[in-house]
C-alpha positions in Angstrom: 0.0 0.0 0.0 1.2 3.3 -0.8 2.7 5.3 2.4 2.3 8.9 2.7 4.9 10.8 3.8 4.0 11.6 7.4 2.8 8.2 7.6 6.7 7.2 7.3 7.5 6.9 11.1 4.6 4.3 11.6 5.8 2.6 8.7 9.4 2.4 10.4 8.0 0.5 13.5 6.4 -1.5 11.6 9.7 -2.7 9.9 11.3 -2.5 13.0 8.7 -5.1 14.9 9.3 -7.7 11.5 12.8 -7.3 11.8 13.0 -8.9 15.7 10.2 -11.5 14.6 13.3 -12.5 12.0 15.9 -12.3 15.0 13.8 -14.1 17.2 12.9 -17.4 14.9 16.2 -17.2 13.3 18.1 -17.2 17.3 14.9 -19.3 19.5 15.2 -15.9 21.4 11.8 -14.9 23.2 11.7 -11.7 22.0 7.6 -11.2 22.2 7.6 -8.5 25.1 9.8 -6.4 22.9 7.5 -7.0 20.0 4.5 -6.2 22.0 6.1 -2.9 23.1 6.5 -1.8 19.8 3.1 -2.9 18.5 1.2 -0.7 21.3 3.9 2.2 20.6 2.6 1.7 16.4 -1.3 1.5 17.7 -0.7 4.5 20.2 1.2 6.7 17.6 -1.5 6.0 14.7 -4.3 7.1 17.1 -2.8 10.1 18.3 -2.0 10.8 14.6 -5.3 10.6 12.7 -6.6 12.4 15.5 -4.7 15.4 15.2 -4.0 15.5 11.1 -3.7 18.9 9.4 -5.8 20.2 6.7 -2.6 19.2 4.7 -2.7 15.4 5.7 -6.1 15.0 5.2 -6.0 16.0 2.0 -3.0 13.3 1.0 -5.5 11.0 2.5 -8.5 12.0 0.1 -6.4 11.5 -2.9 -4.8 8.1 -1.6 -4.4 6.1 -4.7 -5.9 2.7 -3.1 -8.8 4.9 -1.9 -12.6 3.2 -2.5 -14.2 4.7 -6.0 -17.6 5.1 -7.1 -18.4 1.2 -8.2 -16.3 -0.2 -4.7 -18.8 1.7 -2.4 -21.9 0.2 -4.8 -20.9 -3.0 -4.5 -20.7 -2.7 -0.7 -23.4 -0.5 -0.2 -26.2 -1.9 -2.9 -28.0 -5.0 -3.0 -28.3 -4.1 -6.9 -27.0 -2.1 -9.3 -28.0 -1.5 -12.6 -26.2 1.0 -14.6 -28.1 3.9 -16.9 -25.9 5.0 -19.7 -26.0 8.2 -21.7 -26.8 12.1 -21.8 -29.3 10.6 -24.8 -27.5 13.4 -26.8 -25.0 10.9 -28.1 -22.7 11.0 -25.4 -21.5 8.9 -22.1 -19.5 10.8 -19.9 -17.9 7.8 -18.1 -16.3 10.2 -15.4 -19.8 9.8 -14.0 -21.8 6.5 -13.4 -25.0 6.1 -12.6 -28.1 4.0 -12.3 -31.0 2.2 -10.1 -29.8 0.4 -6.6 -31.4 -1.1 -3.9 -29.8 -0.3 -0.6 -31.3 -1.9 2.6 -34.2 -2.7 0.4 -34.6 0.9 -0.8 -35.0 1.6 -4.2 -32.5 4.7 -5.2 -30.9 6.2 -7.9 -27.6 6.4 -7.4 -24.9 8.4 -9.1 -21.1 9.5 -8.7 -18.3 10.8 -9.6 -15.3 8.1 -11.0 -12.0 7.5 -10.7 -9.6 4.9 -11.9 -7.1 3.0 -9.7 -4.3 2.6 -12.8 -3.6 4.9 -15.8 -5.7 3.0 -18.0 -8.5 3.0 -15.7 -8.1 7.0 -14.9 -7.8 7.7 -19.2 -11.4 5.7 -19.5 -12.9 8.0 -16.0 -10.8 11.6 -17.6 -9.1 11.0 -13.8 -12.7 11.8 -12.3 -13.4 14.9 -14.1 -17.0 15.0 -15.9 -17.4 17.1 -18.9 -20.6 18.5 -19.7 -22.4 15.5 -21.2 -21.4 13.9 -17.3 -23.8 16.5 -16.1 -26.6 15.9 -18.5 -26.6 12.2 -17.8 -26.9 13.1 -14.4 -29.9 15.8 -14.8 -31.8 12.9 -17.2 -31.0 10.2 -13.9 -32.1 12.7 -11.5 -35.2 13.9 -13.6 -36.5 10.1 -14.0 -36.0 9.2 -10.0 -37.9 12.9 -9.7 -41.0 11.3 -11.9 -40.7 8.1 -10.2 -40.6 9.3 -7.0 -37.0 7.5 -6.0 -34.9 9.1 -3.5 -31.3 10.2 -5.0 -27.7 9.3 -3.6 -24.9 11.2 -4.9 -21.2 10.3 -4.2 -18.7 12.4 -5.1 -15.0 12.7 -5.5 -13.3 15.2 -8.2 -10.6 17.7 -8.4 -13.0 19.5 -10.2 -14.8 19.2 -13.9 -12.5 18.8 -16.8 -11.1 22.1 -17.4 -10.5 21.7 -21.2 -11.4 23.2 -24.8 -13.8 20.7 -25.4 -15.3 21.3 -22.3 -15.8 24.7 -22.8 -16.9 24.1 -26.2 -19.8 22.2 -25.1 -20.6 24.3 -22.2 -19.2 23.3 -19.0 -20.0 26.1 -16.9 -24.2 25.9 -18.5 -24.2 22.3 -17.7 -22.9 22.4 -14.5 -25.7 25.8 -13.9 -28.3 24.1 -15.1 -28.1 20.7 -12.5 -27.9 23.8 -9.6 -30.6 25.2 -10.6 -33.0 21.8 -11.5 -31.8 20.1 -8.2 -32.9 22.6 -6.3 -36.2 21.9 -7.6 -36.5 18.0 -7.4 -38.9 16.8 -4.9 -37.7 13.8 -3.6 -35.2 13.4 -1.0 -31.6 14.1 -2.2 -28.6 12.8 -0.2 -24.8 13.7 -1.0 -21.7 12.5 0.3 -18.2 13.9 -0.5 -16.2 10.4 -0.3 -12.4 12.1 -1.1 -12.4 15.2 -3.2 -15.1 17.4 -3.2 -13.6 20.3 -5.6 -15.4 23.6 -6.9 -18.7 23.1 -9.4 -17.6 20.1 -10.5 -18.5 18.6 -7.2 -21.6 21.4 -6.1 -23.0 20.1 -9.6 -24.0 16.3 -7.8 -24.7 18.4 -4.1 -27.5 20.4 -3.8 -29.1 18.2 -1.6 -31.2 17.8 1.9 -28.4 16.6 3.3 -24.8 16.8 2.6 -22.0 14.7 4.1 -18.4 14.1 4.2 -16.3 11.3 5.3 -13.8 11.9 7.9 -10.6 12.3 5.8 -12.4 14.0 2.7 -12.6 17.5 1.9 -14.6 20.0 0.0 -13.9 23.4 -1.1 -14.8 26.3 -4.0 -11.1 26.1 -5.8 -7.9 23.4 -4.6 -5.3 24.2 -2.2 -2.9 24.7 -5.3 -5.1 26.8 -7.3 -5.9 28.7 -4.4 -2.4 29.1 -3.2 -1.4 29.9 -6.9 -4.1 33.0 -7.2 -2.9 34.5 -3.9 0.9 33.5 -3.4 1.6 33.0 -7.4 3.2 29.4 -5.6 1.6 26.2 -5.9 3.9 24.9 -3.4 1.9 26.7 -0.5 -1.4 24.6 -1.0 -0.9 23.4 2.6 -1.4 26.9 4.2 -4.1 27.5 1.5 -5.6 24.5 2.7 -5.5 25.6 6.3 -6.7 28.8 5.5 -9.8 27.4 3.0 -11.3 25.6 6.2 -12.0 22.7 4.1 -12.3 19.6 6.4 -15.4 18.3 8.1 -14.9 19.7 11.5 -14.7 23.0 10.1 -17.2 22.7 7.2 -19.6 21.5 10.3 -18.9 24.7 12.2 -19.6 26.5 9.0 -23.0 24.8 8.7 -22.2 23.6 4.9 -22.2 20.0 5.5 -25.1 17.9 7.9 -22.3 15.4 9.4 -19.3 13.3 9.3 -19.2 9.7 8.5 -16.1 7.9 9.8 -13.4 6.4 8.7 -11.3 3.0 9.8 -7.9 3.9 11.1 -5.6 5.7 8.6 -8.4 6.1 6.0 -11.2 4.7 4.2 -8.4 2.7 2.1 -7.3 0.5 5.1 -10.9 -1.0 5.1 -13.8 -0.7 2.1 -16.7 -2.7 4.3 -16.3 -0.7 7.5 -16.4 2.9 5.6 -19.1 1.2 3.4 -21.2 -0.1 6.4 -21.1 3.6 8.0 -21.9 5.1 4.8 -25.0 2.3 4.3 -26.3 3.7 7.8 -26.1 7.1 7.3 -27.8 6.6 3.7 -30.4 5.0 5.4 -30.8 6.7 8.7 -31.3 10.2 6.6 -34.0 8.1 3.8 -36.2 7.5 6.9 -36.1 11.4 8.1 -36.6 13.2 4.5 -39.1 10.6 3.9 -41.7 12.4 6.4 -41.7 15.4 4.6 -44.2 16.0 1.5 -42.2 17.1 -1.5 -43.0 20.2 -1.3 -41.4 20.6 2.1 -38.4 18.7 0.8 -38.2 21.4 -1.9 -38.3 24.3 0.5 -35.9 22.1 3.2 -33.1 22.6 0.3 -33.3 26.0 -0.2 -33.6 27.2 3.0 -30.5 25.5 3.7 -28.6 26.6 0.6 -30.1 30.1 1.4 -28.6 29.8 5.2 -24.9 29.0 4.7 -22.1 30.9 5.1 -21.4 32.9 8.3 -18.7 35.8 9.0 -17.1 37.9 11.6 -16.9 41.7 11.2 -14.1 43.0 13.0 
């Protein structure tokens, strides 16, 4: 698995524990109280870690190459799955997926960003970032659950949409205005969850929902660190204070009242363990469907705005 760099020193323990298991079978030596030590100094330091991790670190987390994608969480999350393809303009933006699912018996639409987990894989998803037609596909999949009256799950992680010429060409920034505004107007419950990256329109364009979420090591944010940091410092290098300074994790997107909660992750990231993330994610899903489903759609309607129309807070000095 793929260490990150201030995951190094746990890493080093780690090596140090197998290296007097070798010692110890190769010389008979009883060496387990030694090995124990350092097993509950590995636990001890990995806890106090993830506990305390810097805007920075969490964001190394929520582009951890083994991290789940789109189809792992489906296939631990749904009972079924079947895939809707198309923008039925002659296009299939494959950097979002999308279809019918049956979660704890509930029928929803589901739909999400993708990303691969090799080159080849992240060429076929455009690395997770949808171009327009991705965003019409979604519209038509959240229209038919709106006439059908199925609740909608949305599960995002992108760096943002695809910032290209043909992009532009086919009207990224309409496509991506257009879900804002007809989300807003569905009337049947709408849950999103930011699972890594949650990155400018590209992401708000699957997350106008009744409830928003984000998973413990995932972050969401108008522009990326590096962006931001290379609009105000002309340096890419400083995304880590931009980071800090963008109040982009869940405790502080919380505080901020932009997200409804944070769903948590095993030890060291959702990458360490797809059921146990899944599971969590599979109760929350279903723990908000009950709620939302009290209200009349109207109310759902009106639910969404009001908290769109609420967020944001200041201090004047």
């Amino acid at each position: 698995m793929t260490v990150l760099d201030f995951e190094k020193p746990i890493t080093e323990i780690h090596e140090k524990i197998e290296e007097l298991k070798k010692i110890s079978m190769e010389s008979g030596m009883d060496l387990s109280k030694e090995i124990e030590t350092f097993e509950q100094q590995a636990e001890d330091y990995k806890v106090d870690l993830y506990k305390n991790l810097k805007a920075a670190q969490k964001l190394q987390i929520a582009r951890h190459p083994e991290r789940p994608n789109f189809l792992n969480y489906v296939e631990n999350i749904c009972d079924d799955f079947i895939e809707l393809h198309g923008d039925h303009h002659g296009a299939d933006d494959r950097a979002i997926i999308g279809g019918l699912a049956k979660i704890g018996g509930q029928t929803v639409m589901i739909i999400g960003t993708m990303k691969g987990k090799s080159t080849k894989e992240n060429l076929e998803y455009n690395f997770g970032m949808p171009q327009p037609q991705g965003y019409r596909k979604a519209l038509r999949l959240f229209k038919h659950a709106d006439k059908f009256n199925i609740p909608i799950v949305t599960l995002i992680d992108t760096p943002g949409a695809y910032p290209g010429i043909s992009a532009e060409e086919t009207n990224q920034g309409g496509a991506i205005a257009v879900n804002l505004r007809d989300m807003a107007k569905l009337k049947v419950p709408v849950i999103a969850i930011i699972t890594g990256e949650g990155c400018s329109g590209g992401a708000l364009g699957l997350a106008v929902a009744n409830k928003v979420f984000l998973l413990e090591h995932s972050y969401y944010t108008v522009i990326s660190p590096e962006g931001c940091a290379s609009i105000l410092w002309r340096d890419a290098t400083k995304a880590g204070e931009a980071a800090e300074a963008l109040k982009i994790t869940s405790k502080d997107l919380l505080k901020l009242g932009v997200i409804d909660g944070e769903i948590k992750e095993p030890l060291g990231g959702a990458h360490h363990d797809y059921k146990v993330v899944s599971d969590n994610m599979k109760k929350v899903i279903l723990d908000s469907l009950k709620e939302l489903k009290k209200l009349s759609p109207d109310k759902l309607k009106q639910q969404r705005y009001d908290k769109f129309r609420q967020m944001g807070k200041f201090i004047e000095g």
